[in-house]
N, C-alpha and C positions, 0 to 999 in steps of 0.2 A: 294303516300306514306301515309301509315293509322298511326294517331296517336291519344292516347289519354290524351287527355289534363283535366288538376287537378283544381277545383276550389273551393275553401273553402269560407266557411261564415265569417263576418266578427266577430265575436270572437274567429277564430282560431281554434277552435275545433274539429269542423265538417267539413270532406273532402270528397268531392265527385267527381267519377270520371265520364266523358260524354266520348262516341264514338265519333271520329272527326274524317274526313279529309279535311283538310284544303287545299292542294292541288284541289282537286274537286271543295271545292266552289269558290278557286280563278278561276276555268276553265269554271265553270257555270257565272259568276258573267260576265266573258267575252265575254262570248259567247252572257248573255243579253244583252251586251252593244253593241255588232254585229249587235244583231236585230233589236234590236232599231234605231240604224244609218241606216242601211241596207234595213231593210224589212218593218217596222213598217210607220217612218217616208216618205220615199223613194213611199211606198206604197198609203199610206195618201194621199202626194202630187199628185202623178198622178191621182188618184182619182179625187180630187178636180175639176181637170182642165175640165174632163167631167160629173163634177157635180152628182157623184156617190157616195155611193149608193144614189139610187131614197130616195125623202122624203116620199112618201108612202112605200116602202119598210118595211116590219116588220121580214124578214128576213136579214139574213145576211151573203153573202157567201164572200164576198170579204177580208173579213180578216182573208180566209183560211190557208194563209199563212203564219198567224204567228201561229195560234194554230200547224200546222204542223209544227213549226218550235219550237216550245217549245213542241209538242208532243216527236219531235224529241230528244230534249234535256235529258225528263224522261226516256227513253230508255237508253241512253248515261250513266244517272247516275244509272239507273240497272245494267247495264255491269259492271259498275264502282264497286259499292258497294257489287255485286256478291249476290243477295238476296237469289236465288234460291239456289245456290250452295252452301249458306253457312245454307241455312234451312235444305236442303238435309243431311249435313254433321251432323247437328247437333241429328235432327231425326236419324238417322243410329248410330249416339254414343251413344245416349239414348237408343234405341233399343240394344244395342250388352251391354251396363253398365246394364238394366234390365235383361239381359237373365245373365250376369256373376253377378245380386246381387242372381238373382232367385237359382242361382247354390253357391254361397256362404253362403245363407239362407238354405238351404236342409242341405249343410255340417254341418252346426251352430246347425242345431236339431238333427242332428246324432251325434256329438261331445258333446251335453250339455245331449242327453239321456244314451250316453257310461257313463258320466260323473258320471249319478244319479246312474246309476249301479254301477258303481265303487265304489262310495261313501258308497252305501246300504252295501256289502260287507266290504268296511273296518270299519263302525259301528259293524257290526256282527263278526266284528275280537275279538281277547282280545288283549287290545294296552299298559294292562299292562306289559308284557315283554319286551317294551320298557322302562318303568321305570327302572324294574330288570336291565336291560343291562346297562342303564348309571349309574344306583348304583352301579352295578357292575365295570366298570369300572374308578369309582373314587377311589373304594377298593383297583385297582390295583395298586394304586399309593400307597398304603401304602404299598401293597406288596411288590414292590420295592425297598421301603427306608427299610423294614425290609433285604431282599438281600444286598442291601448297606453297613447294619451295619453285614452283616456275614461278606461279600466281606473282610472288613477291619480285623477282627477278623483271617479270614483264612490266609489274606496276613500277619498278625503277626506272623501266628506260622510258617510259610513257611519259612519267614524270618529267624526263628529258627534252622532251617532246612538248613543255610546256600543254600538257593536258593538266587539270586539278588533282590531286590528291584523290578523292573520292570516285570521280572517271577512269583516273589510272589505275586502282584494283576491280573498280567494275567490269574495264574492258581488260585489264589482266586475266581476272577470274572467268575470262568467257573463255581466253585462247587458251586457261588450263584446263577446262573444261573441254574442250573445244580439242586438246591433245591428248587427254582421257579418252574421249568416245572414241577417238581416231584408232587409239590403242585398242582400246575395244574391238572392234569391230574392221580394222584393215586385215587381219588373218582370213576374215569371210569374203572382205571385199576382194583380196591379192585372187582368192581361188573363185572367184566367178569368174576370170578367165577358163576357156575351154579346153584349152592345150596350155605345158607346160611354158611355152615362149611367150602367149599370152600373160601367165601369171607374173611370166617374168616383167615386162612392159609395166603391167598396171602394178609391179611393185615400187620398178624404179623410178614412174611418174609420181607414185605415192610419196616416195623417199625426197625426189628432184623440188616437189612443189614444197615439200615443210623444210627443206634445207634451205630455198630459195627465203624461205617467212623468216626461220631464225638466222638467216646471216642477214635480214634488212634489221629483224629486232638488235642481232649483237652490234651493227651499227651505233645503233643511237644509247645502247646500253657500252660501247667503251667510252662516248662521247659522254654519258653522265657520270664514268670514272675518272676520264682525262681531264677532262675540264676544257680539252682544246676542239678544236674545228676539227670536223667527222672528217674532210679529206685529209687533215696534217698530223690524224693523231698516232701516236708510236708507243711500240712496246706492247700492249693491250690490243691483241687484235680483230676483229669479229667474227673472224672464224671460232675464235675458242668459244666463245656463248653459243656458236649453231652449235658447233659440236657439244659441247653440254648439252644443250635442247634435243639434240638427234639422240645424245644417250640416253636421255629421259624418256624418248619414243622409243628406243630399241629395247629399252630394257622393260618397258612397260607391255611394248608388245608380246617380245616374248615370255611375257609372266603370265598373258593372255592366254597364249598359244598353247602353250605347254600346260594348264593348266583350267579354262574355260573349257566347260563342257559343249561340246557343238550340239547344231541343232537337233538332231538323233538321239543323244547321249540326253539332252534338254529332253527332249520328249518322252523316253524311258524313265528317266527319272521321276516326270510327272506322275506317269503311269503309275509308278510305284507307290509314288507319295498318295495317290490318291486309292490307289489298296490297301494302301496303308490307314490311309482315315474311315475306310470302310469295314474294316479291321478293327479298329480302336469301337469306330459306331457298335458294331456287335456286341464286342464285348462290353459296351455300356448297357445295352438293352437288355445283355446274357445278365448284368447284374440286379437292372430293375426287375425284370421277371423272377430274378431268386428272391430278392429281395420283397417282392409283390406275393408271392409262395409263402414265407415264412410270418409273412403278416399274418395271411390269412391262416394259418394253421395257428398260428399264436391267438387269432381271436376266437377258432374252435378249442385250443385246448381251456380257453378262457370260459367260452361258454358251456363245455365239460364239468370245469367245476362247479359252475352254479347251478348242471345239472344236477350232479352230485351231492350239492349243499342244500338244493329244492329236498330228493330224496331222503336225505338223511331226517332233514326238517319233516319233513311229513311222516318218517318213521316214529321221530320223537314224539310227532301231534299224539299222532295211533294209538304211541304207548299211554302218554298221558290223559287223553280220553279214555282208553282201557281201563288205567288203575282209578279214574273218578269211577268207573261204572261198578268196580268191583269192591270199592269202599261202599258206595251205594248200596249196592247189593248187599253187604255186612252190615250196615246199617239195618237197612231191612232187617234181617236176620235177627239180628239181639234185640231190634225194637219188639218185634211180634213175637220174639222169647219174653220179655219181660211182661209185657199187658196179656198175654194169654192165661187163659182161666184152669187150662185142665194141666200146665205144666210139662206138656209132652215137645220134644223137639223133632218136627215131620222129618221123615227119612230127605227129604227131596233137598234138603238144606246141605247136607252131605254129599251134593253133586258138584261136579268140578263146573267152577262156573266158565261161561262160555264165552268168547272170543267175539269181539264185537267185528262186522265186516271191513275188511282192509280197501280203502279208498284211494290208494296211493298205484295201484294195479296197473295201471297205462303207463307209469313211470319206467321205462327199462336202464338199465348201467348198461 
């Protein structure tokens, strides 16, 4: 069971985490105390009895048996801690996270030089018809409330008219509606004429037919002020309500004119808007791919350290296996001093003991 265990300095601050299993050393720690009872001592002893190793001796094979037997052990905790297999693993995720940053880097220079193009172009735009457009449509709120106050005006005289209540702002609200769009759109309609004289005609039938509508409305709107008969009424005349209503068109038109983008202007604009959102598009993607970048190197520096923490952990095993074998070994040593008959201490004992093989070798930093 691998686990890692947390241990902090004493101000609390600073947490650091070690590779553990604790399982293993309890299994290693047992296995030395086998040998020791078993091989080491056991070994010693019979030695002794035949006064072995010789005191001229300067080698020493007799206590092959436990280096074999702690050889044995670093093997055991190879398997255990999977050195190999977990280098393997790791080298192969670096390998396959380089080749998918290398391929995430290539897209990041094709998305950030799309980008600079894009950009170049919408500088070489004119991004003032964006201004025009939202001026433009803050105007139409006034255009609006100018429709609102016909709306009310028409619904008066309707009312006059004996229509209902609820009839007379329905069909009010159509004819201000109705002198809304007109505003809108008579600057386009004036110049479908082809010639100058043309324009002129289809202006002044334009003007003729809405003067003719709001002087039948200011009729029956003095007639709902007067209170008298539409032919006898005085003072209040119906010309003054067309002409109100004609101001409402003139002035609504020209808020249009001077100020609605024509259809060119409209088409430019889009153009813009829509390099515009292919602009913003990139630099979203510019972000997920950095962002998709720093993952992945955040989950190599990640796996870095548990390569580091494998390493360290397996250096600690090495040591730890080392100093059982060379207690061991001491053992040995004072045992077969003590039960030996002729009191000689063999030269070979006096040899620097020897370095049990490093199992940790495939592991590279």
């Amino acid at each position: 069971m691998k686990k890692q265990t947390k241990n902090s300095v004493s101000d609390g601050k600073v947490t650091i985490f070690r590779y553990q299993q604790k399982d293993l050393e309890e299994a290693l720690l047992k296995e030395h105390q086998v040998i020791m009872e078993e091989v080491s001592i056991n070994l010693a002893r019979d030695l002794a009895q035949l006064n072995k190793p010789e005191a001229d001796k300067t080698e020493d094979h007799y206590s092959d048996p436990i280096y074999s037997a702690y050889r044995k052990m670093g093997i055991q905790a190879k398997k255990e801690l999977q050195v190999d297999i977990e280098s393997h693993s790791i080298t192969s995720d670096k390998a396959e996270a380089d080749l998918e940053l290398a391929d995430l880097e290539k897209q990041l220079h094709g998305k950030e030089n799309d980008l600079r193009l894009k950009q170049r172009e919408l500088d070489k735009e004119d991004n003032t018809l964006l201004k025009r457009y939202l001026r433009y449509k803050g105007i139409r709120w006034f255009l609006l409330f100018i429709i609102l106050v016909d709306t009310f005006l028409s619904a008066t005289a309707l009312q006059a008219m004996q229509y209902s209540l609820l009839a007379s702002y329905v069909v009010g609200t159509a004819i201000g509606i109705g002198i809304f769009v007109i505003s809108e759109h008579l600057p386009q309609i004036i110049k479908k004429g082809r010639t100058i004289a043309q324009q002129r005609l289809i202006g002044g039938i334009s003007f003729a037919i809405l003067g003719v509508l709001f002087y039948v409305l200011g009729i029956f709107r003095t007639a709902s002020i007067t209170g008298a008969e539409i032919a006898d009424s005085e003072g209040i005349k119906p010309i003054y309500f067309a002409c109100l209503n004609m101001f409402f068109v003139i002035v609504s038109t020209m808020a249009v004119y001077f100020n609605k983008l024509s259809k060119a202007e409209r088409q430019q604009l889009d153009e813009w808007k829509l390099k515009k959102e292919e602009a913003e598009s990139l630099e979203k993607q510019i972000r997920d791919i950095k962002s998709k970048m720093q993952s992945i190197r955040t989950q190599n520096a990640e796996a870095e350290l548990t390569r580091k923490q494998l390493l360290i952990y397996a250096q600690d095993v090495q040591t730890l296996i080392q100093s059982y074998y060379e207690q061991s070994l001491r053992t040995f040593y004072s045992t077969n001093l003590i039960h030996r008959s002729d009191g000689k201490t063999p030269q070979c004992f006096s040899n620097e003991i020897p370095e049990l093989p490093i199992f940790y070798n495939d592991l590279k930093l």
